[in-house]
py3Dmol code that shows the C-alpha trace and the ligand (Angstrom):
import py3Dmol

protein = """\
ATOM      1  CA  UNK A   1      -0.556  66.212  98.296  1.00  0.00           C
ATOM      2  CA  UNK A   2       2.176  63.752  99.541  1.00  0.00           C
ATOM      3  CA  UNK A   3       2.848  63.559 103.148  1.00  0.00           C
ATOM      4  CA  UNK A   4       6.399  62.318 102.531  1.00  0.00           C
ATOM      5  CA  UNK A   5       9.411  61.458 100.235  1.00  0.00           C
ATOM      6  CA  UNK A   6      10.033  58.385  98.014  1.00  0.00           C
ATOM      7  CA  UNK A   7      13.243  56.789  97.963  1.00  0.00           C
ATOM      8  CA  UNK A   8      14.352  53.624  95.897  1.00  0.00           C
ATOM      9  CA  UNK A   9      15.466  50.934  98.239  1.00  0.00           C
ATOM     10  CA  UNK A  10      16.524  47.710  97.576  1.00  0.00           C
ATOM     11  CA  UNK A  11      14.813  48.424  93.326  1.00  0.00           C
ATOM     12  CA  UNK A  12      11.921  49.320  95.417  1.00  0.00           C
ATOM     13  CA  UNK A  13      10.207  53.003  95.501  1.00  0.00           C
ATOM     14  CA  UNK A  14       9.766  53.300  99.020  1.00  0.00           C
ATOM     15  CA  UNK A  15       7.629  56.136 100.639  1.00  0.00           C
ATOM     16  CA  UNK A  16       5.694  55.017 103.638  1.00  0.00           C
ATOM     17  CA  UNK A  17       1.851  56.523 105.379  1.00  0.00           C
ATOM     18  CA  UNK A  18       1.293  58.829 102.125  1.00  0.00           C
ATOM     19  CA  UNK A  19      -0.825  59.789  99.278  1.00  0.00           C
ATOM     20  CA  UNK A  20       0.538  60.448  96.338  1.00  0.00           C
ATOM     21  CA  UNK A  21      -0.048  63.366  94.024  1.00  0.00           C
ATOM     22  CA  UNK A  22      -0.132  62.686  90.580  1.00  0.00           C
ATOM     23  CA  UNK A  23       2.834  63.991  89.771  1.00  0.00           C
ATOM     24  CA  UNK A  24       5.070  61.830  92.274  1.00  0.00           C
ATOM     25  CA  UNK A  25       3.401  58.684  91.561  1.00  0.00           C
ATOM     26  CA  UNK A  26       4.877  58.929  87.528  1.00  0.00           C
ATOM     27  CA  UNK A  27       8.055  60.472  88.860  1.00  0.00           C
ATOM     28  CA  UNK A  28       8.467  57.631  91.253  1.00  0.00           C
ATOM     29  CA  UNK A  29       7.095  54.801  87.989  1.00  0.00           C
ATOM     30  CA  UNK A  30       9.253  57.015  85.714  1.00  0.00           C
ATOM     31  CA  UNK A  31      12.370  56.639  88.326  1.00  0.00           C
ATOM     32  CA  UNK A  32      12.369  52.676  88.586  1.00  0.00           C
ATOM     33  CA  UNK A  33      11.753  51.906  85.185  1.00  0.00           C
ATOM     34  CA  UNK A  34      14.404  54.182  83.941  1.00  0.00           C
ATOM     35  CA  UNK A  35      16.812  52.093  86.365  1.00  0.00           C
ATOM     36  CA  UNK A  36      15.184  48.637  86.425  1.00  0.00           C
ATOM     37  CA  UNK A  37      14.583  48.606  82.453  1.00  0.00           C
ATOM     38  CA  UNK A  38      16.679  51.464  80.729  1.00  0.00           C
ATOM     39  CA  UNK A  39      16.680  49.779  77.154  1.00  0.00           C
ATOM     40  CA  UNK A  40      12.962  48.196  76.700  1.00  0.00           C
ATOM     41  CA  UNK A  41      11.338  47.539  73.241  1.00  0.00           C
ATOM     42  CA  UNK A  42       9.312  46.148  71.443  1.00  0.00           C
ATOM     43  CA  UNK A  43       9.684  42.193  71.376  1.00  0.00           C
ATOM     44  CA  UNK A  44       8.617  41.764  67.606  1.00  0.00           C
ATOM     45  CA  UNK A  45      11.049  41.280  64.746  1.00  0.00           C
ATOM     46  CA  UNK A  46      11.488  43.066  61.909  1.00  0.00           C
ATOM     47  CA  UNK A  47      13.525  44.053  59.545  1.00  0.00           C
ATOM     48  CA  UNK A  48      12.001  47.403  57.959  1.00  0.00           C
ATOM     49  CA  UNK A  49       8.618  49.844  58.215  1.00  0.00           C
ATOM     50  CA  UNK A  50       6.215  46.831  56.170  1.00  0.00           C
ATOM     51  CA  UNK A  51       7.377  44.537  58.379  1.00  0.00           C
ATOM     52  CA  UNK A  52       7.310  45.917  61.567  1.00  0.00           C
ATOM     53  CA  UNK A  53       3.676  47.203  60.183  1.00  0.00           C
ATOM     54  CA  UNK A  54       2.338  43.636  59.101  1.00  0.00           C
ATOM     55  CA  UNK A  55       3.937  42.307  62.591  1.00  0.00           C
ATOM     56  CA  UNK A  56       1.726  44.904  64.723  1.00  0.00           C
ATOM     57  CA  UNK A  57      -1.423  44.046  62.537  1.00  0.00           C
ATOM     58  CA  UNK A  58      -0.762  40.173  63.803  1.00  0.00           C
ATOM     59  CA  UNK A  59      -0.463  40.938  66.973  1.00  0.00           C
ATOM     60  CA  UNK A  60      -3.828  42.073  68.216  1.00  0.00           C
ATOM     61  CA  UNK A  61      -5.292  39.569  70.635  1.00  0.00           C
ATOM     62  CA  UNK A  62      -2.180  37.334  69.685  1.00  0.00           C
ATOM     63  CA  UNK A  63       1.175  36.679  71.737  1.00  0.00           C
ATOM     64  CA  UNK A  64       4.290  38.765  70.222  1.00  0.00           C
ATOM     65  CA  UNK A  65       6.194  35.111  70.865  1.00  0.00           C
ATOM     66  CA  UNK A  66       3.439  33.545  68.508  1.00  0.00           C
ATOM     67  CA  UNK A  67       3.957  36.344  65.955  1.00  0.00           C
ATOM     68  CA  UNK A  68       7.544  35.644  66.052  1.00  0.00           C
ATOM     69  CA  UNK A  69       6.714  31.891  65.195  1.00  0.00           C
ATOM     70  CA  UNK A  70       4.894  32.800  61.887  1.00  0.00           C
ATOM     71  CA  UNK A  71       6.760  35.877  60.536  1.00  0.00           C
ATOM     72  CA  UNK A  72       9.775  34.313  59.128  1.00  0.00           C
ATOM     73  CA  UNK A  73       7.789  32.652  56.813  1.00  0.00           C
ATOM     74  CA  UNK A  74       5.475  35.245  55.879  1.00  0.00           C
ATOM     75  CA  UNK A  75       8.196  37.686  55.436  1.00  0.00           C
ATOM     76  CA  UNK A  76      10.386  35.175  53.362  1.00  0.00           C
ATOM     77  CA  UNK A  77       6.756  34.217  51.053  1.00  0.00           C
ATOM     78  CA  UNK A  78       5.692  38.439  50.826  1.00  0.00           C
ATOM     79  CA  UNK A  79       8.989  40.101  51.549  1.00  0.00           C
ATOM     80  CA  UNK A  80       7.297  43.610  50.255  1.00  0.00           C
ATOM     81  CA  UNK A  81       4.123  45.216  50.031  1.00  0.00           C
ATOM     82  CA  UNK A  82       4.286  44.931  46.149  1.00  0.00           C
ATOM     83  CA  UNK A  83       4.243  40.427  46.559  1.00  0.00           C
ATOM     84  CA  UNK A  84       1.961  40.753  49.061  1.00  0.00           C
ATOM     85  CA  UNK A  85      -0.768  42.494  47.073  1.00  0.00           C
ATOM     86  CA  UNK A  86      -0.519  40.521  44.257  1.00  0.00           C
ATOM     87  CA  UNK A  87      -1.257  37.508  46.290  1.00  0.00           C
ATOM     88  CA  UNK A  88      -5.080  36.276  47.647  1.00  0.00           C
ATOM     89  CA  UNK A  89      -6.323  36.279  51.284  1.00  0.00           C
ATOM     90  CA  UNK A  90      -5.992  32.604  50.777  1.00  0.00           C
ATOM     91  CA  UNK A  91      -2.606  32.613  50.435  1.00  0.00           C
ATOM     92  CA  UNK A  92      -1.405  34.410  53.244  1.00  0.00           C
ATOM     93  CA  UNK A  93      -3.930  32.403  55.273  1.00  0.00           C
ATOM     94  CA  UNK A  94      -1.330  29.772  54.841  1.00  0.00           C
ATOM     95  CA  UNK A  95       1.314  31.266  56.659  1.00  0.00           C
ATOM     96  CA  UNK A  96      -1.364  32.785  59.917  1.00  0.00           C
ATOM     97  CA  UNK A  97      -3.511  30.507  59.992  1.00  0.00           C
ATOM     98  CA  UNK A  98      -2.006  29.646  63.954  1.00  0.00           C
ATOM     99  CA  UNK A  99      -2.575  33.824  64.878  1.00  0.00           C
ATOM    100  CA  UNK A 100      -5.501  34.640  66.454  1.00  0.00           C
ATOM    101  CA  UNK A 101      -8.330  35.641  64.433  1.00  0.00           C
ATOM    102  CA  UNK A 102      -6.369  34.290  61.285  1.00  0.00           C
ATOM    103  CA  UNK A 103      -9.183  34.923  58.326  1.00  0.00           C
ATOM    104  CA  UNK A 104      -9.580  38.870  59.022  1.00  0.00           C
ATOM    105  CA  UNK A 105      -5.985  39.194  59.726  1.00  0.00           C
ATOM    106  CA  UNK A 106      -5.354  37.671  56.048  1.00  0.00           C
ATOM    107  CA  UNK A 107      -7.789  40.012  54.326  1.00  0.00           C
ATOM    108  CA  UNK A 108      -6.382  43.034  56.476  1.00  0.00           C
ATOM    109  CA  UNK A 109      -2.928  42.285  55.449  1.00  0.00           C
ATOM    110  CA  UNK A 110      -3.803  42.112  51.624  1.00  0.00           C
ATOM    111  CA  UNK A 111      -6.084  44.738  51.656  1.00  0.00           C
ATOM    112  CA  UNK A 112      -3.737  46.744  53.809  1.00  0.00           C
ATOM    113  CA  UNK A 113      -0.553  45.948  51.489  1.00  0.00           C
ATOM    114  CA  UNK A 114      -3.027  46.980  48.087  1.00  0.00           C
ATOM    115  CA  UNK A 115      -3.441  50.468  49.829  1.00  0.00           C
ATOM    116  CA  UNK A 116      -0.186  50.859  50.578  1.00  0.00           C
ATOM    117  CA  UNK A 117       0.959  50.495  46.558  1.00  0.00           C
ATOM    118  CA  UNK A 118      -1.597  52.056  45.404  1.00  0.00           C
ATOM    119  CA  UNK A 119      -2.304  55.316  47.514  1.00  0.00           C
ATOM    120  CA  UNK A 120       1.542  55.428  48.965  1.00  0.00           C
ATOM    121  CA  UNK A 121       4.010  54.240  46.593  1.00  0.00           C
ATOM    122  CA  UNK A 122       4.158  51.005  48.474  1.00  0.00           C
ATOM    123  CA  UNK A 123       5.691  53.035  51.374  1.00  0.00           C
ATOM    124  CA  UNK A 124       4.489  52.322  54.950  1.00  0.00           C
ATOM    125  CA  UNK A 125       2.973  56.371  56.056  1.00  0.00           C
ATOM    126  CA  UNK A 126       4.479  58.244  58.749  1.00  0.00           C
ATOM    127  CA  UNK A 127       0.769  59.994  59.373  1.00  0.00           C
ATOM    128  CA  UNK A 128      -1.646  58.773  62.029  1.00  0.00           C
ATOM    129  CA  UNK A 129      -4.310  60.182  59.749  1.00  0.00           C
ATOM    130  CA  UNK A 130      -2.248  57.930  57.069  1.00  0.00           C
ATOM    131  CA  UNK A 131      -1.900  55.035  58.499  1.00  0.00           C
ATOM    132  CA  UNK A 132      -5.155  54.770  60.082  1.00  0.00           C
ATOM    133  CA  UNK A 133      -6.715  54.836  56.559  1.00  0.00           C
ATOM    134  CA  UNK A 134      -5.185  51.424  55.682  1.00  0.00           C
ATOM    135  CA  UNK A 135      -7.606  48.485  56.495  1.00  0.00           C
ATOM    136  CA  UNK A 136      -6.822  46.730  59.714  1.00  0.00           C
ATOM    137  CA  UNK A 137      -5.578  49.213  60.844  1.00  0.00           C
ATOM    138  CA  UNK A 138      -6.282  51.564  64.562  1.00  0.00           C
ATOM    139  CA  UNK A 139      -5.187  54.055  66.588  1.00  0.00           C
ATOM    140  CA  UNK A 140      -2.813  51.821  68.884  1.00  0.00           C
ATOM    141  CA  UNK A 141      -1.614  50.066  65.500  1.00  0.00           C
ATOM    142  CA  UNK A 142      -0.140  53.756  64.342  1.00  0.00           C
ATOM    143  CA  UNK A 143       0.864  54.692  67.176  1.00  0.00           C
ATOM    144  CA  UNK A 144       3.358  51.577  67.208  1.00  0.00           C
ATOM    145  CA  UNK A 145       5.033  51.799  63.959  1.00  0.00           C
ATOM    146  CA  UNK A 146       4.937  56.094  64.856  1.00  0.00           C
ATOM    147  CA  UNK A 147       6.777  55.275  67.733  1.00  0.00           C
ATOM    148  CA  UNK A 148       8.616  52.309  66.873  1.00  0.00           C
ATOM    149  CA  UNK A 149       9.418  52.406  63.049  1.00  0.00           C
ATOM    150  CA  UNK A 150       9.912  56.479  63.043  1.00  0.00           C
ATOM    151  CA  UNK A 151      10.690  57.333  66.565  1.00  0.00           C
ATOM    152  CA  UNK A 152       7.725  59.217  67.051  1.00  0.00           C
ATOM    153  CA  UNK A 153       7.110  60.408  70.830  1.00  0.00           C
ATOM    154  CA  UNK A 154       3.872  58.263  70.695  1.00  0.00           C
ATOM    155  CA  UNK A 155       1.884  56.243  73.478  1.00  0.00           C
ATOM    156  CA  UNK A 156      -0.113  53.127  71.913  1.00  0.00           C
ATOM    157  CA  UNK A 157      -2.683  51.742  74.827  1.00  0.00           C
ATOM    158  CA  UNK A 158      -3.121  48.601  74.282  1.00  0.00           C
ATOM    159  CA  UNK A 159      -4.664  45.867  77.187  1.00  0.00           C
ATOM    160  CA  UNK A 160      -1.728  45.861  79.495  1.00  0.00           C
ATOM    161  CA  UNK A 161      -0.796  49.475  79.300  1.00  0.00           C
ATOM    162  CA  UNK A 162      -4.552  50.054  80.103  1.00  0.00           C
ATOM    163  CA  UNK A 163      -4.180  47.334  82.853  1.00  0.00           C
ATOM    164  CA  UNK A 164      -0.899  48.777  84.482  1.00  0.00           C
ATOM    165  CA  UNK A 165      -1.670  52.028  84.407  1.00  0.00           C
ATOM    166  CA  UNK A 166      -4.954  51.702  86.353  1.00  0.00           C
ATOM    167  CA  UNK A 167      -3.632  49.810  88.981  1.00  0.00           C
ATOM    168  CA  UNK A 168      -0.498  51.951  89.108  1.00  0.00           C
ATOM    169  CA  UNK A 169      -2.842  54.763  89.809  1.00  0.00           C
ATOM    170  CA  UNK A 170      -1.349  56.790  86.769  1.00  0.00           C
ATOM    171  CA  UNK A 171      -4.655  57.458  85.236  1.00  0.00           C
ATOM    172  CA  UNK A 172      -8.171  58.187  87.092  1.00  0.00           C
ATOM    173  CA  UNK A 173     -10.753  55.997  86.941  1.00  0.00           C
ATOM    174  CA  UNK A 174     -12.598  58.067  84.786  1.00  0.00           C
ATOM    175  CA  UNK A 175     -10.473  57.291  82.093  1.00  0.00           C
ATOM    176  CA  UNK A 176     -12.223  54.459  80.739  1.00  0.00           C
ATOM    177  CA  UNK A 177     -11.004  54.113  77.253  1.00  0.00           C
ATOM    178  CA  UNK A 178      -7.782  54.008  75.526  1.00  0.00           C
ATOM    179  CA  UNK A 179      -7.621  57.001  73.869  1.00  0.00           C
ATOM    180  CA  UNK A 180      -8.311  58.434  77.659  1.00  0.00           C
ATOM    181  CA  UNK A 181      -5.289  56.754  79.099  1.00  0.00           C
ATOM    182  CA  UNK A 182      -3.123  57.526  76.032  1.00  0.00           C
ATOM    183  CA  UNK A 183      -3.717  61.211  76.624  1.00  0.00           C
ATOM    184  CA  UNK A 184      -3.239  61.443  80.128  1.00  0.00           C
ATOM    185  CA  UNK A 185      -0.085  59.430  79.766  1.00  0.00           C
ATOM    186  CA  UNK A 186       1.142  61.874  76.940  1.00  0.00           C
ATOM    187  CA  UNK A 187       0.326  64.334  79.665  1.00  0.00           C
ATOM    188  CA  UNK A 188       2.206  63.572  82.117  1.00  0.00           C
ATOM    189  CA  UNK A 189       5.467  61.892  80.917  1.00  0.00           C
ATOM    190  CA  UNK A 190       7.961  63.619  78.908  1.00  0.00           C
ATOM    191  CA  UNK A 191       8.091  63.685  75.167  1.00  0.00           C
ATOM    192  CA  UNK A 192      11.868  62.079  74.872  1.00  0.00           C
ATOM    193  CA  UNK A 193      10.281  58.859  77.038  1.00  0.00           C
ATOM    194  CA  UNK A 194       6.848  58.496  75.907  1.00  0.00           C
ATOM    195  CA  UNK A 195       8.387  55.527  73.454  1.00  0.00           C
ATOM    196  CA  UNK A 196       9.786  53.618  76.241  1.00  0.00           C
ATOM    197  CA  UNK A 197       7.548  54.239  78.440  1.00  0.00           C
ATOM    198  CA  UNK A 198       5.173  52.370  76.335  1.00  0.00           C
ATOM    199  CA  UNK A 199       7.548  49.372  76.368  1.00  0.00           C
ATOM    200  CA  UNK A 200       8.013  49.831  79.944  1.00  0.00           C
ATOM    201  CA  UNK A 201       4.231  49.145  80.603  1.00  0.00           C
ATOM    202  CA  UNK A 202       3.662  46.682  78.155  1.00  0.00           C
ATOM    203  CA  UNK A 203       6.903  44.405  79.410  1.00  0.00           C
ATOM    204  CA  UNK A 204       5.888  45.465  83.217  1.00  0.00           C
ATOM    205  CA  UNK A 205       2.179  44.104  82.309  1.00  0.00           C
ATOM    206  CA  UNK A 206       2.578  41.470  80.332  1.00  0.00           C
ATOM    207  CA  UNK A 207       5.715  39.550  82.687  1.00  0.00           C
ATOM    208  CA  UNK A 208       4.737  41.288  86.268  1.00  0.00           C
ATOM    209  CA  UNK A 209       1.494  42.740  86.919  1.00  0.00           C
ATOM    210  CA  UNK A 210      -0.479  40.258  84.678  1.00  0.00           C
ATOM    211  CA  UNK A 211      -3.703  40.526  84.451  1.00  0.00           C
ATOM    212  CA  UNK A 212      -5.409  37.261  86.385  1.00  0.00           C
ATOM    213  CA  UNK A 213      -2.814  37.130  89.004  1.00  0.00           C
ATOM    214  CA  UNK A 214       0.025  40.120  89.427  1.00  0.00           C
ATOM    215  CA  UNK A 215       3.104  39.564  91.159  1.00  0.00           C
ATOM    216  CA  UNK A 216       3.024  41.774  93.419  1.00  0.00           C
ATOM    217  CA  UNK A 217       5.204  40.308  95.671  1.00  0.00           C
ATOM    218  CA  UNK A 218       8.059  40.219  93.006  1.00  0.00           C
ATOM    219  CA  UNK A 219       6.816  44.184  91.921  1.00  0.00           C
ATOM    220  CA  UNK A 220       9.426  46.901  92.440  1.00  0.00           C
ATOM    221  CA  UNK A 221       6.202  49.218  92.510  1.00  0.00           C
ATOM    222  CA  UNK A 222       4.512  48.070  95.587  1.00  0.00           C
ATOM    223  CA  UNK A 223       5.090  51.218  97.946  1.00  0.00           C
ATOM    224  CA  UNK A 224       3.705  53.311  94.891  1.00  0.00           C
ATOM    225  CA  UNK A 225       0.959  51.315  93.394  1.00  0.00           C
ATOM    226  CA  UNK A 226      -2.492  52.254  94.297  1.00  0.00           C
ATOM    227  CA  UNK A 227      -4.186  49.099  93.442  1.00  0.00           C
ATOM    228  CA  UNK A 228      -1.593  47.015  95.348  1.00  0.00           C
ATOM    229  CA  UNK A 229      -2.633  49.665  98.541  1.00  0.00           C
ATOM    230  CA  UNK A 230      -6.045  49.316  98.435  1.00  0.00           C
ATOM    231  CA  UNK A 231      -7.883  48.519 101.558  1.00  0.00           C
ATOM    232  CA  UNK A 232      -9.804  46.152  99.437  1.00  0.00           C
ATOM    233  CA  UNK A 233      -8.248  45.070  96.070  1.00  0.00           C
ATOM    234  CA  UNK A 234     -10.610  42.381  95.784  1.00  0.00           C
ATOM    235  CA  UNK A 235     -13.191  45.548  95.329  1.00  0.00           C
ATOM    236  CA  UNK A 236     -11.861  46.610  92.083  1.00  0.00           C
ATOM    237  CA  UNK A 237     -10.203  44.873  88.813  1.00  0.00           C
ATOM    238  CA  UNK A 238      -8.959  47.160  86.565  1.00  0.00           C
ATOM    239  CA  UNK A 239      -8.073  44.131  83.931  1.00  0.00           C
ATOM    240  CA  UNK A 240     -12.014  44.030  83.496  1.00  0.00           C
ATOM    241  CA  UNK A 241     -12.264  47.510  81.916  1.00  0.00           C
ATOM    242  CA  UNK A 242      -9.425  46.967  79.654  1.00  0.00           C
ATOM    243  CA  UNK A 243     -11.447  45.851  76.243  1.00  0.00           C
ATOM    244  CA  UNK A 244      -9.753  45.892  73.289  1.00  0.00           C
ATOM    245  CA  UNK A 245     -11.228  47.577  70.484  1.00  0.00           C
ATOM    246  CA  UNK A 246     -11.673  45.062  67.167  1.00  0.00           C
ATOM    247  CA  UNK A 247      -9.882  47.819  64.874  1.00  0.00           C
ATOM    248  CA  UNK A 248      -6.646  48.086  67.512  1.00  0.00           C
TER     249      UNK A 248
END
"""
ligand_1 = """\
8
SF4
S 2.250 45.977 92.935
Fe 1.036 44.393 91.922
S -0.733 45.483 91.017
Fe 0.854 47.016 91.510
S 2.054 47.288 89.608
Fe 3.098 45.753 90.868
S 2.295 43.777 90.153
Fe 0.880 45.370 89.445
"""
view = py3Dmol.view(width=600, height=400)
view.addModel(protein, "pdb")
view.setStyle({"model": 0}, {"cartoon": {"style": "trace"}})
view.addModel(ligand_1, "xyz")
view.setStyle({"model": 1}, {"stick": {}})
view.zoomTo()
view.show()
């Protein structure tokens, strides 16, 4: 139980000599994100479902900036899933080749863009079940073009949402794998935010409390964040547990 009342002061939440409950550590998270980032998303560009799809399967282990470097290109080359599974890993190798992981993410994408013409009428699906069938494709990669491409109330976990909400305290530390933090996230924040909260932790994570060194001293989330009020941070790193699965 808390022992006191947060407050925002100054963009900070403030509550001082307490413990938080669960439930007031996400209202408090919930409260300054809604005011100190009321319009995040996702930092990829696309144009449509395939592309927004094809952007999310280049993005695992990869910088969205770097994906942003290659896609033009790629999209101009296989502008639908119909071109881009008539053409040969080799081919779209071309255009990744300076992704992460460049060779898989070639075969994924034609293998992925094959299924999609012939088991869905070349339509991206709006299932998880769906979309997780299509090579290349995991959990956290349906969840984001759910959430993002079809508004889905959906909560992909990738490394910095796993990150941010350890040290945030909004998960326990038995929850050790995605799928653990997704559902107690889906939990506890509402359905009509669950898409921005996702962009909220991501952003938060990937510009703020980064994984090597978080700046904590530039964190609106000090007062709340249990990792930044341990007695001994040194003790525990969060970032360590946060392994990405190869199928994300
Ligand atoms: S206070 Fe530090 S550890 Fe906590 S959320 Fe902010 S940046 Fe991350």
């Amino acid at each position: 139980m808390v022992n006191g009342q947060w407050s925002m002061v100054n963009g900070q939440c403030s509550m001082v000599n307490v413990q938080w409950s669960m439930e007031e550590r996400y209202d408090a998270v919930i409260r300054y994100f809604q005011a100190a980032m009321p319009e995040a998303s996702t930092e990829l560009h696309f144009e449509n479902p395939f592309q927004l799809l094809v952007a999310v399967m280049l993005s695992a282990q990869c910088t969205d900036k770097r994906v942003n470097i290659v896609t033009p290109a790629l999209f101009e080359a296989f502008p639908s899933a119909e071109v881009m599974a008539e053409a040969t890993p080799e081919a779209v190798y071309e255009y990744v080749s300076s992704v992460s992981y460049p060779n898989s993410k070639a075969r994924h994408l034609v293998e992925m863009a094959r299924m999609l013409v012939r088991d869905f009428g070349s339509q991206v699906p709006q299932t998880m079940e769906e979309l997780v069938r299509l090579p290349g494709v995991g959990r956290k990669t349906a969840n984001v073009v759910l959430g993002v491409a079809f508004n889905e109330a959906t909560m992909p976990v990738d490394t910095h949402v796993f990150r941010v909400s350890h040290r945030l305290g909004l998960v326990t530390d038995k929850a050790r794998t995605p799928l653990a933090v997704e559902q107690t996230l889906v939990r506890h924040i509402p359905e009509e935010l669950l898409s921005r909260a996702h962009h909220w932790l991501i952003l938060h994570g990937r510009y703020v409390c980064t994984a090597i060194k978080p700046h904590c001293m530039e964190c609106g989330l000090r007062e709340c964040c249990k990792f930044y009020n341990m007695p001994s941070k040194a003790a525990k790193n969060p970032s360590k547990a946060a392994k990405n699965n190869k199928k994300s």
